[in-house]
Every structure is written in C-alpha cells, then in structure tokens.
N, C-alpha and C positions, 0 to 999 in steps of 0.2 A: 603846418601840421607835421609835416616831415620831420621838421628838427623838433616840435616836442614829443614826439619818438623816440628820435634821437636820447633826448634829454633823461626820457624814462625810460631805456635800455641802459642807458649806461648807471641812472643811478640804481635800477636793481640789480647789475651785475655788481655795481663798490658794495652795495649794503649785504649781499649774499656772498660778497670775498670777504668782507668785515664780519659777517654776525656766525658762520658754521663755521673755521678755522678756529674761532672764539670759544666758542661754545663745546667742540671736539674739546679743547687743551684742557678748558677750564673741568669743566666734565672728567675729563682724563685724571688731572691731581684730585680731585675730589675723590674718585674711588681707591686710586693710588694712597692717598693721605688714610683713607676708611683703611686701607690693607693694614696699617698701623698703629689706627688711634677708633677708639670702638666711640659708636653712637654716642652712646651715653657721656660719654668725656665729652666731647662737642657740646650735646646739648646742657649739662650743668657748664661748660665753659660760658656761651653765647645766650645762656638765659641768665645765669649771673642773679644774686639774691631778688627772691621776689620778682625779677624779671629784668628791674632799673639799668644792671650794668649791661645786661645781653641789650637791649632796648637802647642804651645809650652808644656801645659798641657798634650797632649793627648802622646805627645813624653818623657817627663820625667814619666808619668803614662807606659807607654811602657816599658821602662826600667827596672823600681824597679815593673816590676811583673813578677818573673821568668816562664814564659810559652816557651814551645817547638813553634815550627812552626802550630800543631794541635791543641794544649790544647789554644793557644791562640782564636780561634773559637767561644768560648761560652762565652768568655767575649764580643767579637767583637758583637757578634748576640743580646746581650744584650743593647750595645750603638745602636744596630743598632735599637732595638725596644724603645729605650728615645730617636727615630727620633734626633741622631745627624748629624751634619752635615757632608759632602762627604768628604771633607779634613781634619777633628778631626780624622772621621775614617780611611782614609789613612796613618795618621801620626803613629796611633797608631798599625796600620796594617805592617806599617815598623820596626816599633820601638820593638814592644813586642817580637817577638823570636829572633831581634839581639842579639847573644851572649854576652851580658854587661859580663856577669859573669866571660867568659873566660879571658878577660884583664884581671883581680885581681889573677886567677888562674895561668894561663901559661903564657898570653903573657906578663906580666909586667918580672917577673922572667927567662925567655927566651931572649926577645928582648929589653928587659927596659922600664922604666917606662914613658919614653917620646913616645914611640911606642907604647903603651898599653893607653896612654890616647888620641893619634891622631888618635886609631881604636877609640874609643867612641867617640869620636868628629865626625868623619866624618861619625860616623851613625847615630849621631842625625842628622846632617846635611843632608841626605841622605832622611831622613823620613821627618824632618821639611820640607825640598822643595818638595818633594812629595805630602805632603798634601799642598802647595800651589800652587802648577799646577793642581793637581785635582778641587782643588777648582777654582779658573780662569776660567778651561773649563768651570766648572756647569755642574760636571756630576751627581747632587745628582739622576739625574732619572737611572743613573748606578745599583743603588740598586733596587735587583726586589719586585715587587707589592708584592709579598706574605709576605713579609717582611715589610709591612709598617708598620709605627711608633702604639706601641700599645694604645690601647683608653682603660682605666677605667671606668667599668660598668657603674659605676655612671657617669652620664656628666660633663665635663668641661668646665668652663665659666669663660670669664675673666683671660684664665691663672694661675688661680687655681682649684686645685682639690673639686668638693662638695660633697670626703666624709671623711668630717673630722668626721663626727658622727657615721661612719658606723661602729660596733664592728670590734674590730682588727681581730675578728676569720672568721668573713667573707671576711674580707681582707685578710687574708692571703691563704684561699679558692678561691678566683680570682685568686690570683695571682700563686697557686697551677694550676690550668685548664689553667693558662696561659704559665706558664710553659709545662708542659707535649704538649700542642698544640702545642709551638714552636718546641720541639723536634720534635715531627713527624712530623711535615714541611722536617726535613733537615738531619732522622736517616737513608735515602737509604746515602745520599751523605755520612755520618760520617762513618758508616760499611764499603762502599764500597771502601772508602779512605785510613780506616783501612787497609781492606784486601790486599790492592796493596803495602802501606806501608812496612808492614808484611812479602810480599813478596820480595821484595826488598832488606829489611832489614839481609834476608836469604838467598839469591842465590846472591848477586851481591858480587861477588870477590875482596879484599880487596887491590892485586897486579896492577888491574885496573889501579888505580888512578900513580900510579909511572908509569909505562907503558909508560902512555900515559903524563904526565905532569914532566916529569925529568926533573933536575934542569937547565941541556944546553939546554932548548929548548926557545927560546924569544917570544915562545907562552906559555908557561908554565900556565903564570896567568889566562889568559882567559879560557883553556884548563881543569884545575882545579877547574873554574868557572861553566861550563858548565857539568863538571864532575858529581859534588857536586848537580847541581843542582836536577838531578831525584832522588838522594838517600832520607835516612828518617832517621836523626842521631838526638837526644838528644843533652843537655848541655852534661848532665854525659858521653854517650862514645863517646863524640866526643873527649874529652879531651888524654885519650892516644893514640885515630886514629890521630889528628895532631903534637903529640906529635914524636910517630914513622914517620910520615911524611917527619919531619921536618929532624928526623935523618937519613933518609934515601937518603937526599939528596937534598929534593924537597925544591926549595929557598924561604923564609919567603913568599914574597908575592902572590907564590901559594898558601904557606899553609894559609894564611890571606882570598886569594879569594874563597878556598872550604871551610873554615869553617862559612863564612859565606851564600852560597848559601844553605849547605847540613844541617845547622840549622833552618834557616830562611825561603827556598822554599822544599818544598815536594809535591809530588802526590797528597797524601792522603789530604795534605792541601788545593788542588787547587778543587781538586772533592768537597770537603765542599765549597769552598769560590764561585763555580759555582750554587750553591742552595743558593748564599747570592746576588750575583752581576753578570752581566751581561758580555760579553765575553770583551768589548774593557778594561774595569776595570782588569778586570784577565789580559790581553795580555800588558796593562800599569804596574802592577804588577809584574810581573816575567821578562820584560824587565829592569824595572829601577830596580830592584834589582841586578840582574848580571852584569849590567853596574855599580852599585856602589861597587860592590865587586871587578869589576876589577879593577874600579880606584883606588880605593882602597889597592886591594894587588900592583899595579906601584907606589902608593907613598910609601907603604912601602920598598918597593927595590931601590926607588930613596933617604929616607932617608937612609938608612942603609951605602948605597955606599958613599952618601956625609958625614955620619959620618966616 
C-alpha cells in the first residue's frame, strides 16, 4: 500500500511539473502573438474556406504535436483565447493525443504497415468529421464566457493590432499577466484532474483489462473501449501495456480500441476541459471518441481476417 502511494505521489508531482510549466509558456505566446497579430487574422487563417482548411490544419497540427490526453490542454486554452473557431478546436481536440506515434512504434511492426497507416487515417478521419459536425451545430457558444477570446490592452481596429509601437518589454509584460490570469481560471480544474489521474494511475489493477475483454468475447472491442476509457496512460507506458495485451491474448482490435480511449480520454482531462466548455461539448466528446475507437478496433479485426 505504501509503495502505491508512492507511485501516485510521484506520478502527480511528473504530470503537475509537465502540464502548468506547459500551459504558463504556451498561454504566454499566445497572448504575446495576440500583442501582434489581431483575432480576426487567426480566425480567417485557422478556419480557412468554408472551414476545410482550418479543419484540415488544425488536425495535421494535432498530430505532429506529441501531447498526452492533459498536456494537450494548454495548447487548446491557448487557441481558445486567438478566439478560434468551435470545430478547428474540436479537430484538434481529437487529433492531439491520438496516439500517431504508436503506429511508427508498435503497430506498424506488429500488425503491418497497412494497419498502422489505416489507424492514422481513420483518426484523422475521426477528428476532421468531428470538427465538422461541431461546426454545423454552431456550438461556438459551447466555449464558456470566462474563456472568451483575449483582447490586447491596446485596442483593436480594423483587424489589426495598434501596438505595433508599444516596446516589446511591455508586451511581453501583457502578455505575462495574461498568462498567469489564464492559469487561475482553470488551476482548481488541472490539480484536481491531476489528482484523480494520479490515483488511478496507482490503484487500478493491470489484470482488469484481460478479465473483462478476452479475446472469445465478441464484445471484447467495445469492452476494451470503455475499459480504457477512465484510465490516465501516456504514449511511453502505454507501449508495453499493449504490447503485453496483445500477448496475452486480447485480439488486435481490443488492443487498437483501449489504446486509443486510455490515451486520448482521461479524468483528469475532462475535469480540465469542464473549466473550458460546457457539458453537451464534453458529452459530444467522449461519446465520439469511444465510438471511433470501436469502429475502429472492428476494422481492424475485419481487415486482419480478410487478410
């Protein structure tokens, strides 16, 4: 009992050195960049005609930025204060902790390289349509008020910033107090997300997952899904958790549908993403996710068989 104490002591202390240091900087260029470059430029950059390009953008940006399920947060808070729009940030809300990585690691050299690029495909696919049903409803008023798009001391007119003349040092002084204010908006949500993480990460039993999702069972995938979905796993250990998985019996596209809910959704994520957006957005959220995980892991099992 002692050492899984241990174990969740220490891993809330890594994920609270990793996720507020993160979130401070990132926060920080974001207002620093607003000192410069007005709303309105961001949001016609990152919505891009019709939506396609901000939407395709926001999902290749997802990708090539290796963040967990939490660390992704303080980027996201950060588009969310250059006032982007509701389905750039949904894309990129899907996008960012899908495990791109682990294709290239395990699943290319496990299941092949045709299964390893039809997991990346059908997760951009997954986020790209997500941020286009987000967007259709018009849920931008999802995002709550405390979170509205940040304004630059100086006023804005015309879609650009008036202060290009302002010394950089007091620019970068805004955008310092802009930072730190954003943090305290949303440090009960990140601690308290941590701490549940934390816990999790230490008491929940590792036999679980076989238990209940062994390979005879034709609910395996979903079962796996749902598994996956309360825990708080990293790229790094998730790699030999599916690894052993896999060996232990449990057929590809369980192990396809927990590693991506147990990467991608977490607690600690949802407790943050509640001090960002509003509940039907969270509830859209973790719905379409587990639903793309399980499609997911049945095409994997459907290709495997027809190979």
């Amino acid at each position: 009992m002692i050492d899984m104490f241990m174990n969740v002591t220490s891993f809330l202390v890594t994920i609270l050195i990793e996720i507020i240091p993160l979130f401070l900087l990132v926060t920080f260029f974001a207002g620093l960049a607003l000192e410069y470059i007005s709303q309105e430029t961001l949001r016609r950059y990152l919505a891009g005609r019709r939506g396609f390009v901000g939407l395709l953008l926001a999902v290749v940006f997802g990708f090539i930025t290796p963040f967990c399920s939490c660390s992704t947060i303080p980027v996201l808070a950060g588009m969310i204060a250059a006032g982007i729009p509701i389905g750039v940030l949904t894309a990129f809300l899907f996008a960012s902790p899908y495990p791109v990585e682990i294709a290239l690691i395990v699943l290319g050299p496990i299941f092949g390289w045709i299964l390893a690029f039809t997991f990346v495909l059908v997760g951009a696919v997954i986020a790209f349509l997500s941020g286009v049903v987000v967007e259709k409803i018009g849920w931008q008023k999802q995002v709550k008020p405390i979170l509205m798009p940040f304004v630059a001391v100086d006023a804005i007119d015309n879609g650009t910033a008036e202060t290009a003349n302002v010394d950089f040092k007091i620019k970068v002084k805004h955008a310092a107090k802009y930072s730190f204010d954003f943090f305290k908006k949303l440090a009960v949500y990140i601690v308290l997300g941590s701490i549940i993480g934390a816990f999790m990460y230490g008491f929940v039993p590792a036999d679980l997952i076989t238990t209940y999702a062994g390979n005879s069972n034709i609910l395996a995938v979903p079962i796996a899904a749902l598994i996956g979905a309360p825990l708080y796993v990293s790229i790094i250990p998730i790699i030999p958790i599916i690894y052993s998985l896999y060996l232990k019996g449990l057929n590809a596209g369980a192990v396809i549908a927990f590693l991506i809910t147990a990467t991608a959704i977490s607690p600690p994520e949802l407790i943050m993403l509640s001090g960002m957006f509003k509940k039907k957005f969270i509830a859209f959220f973790i719905i379409a996710m587990i639903a793309g995980s399980i499609i997911t892991g049945y095409l994997f099992n459907v290709i495997l068989l027809g190979g």
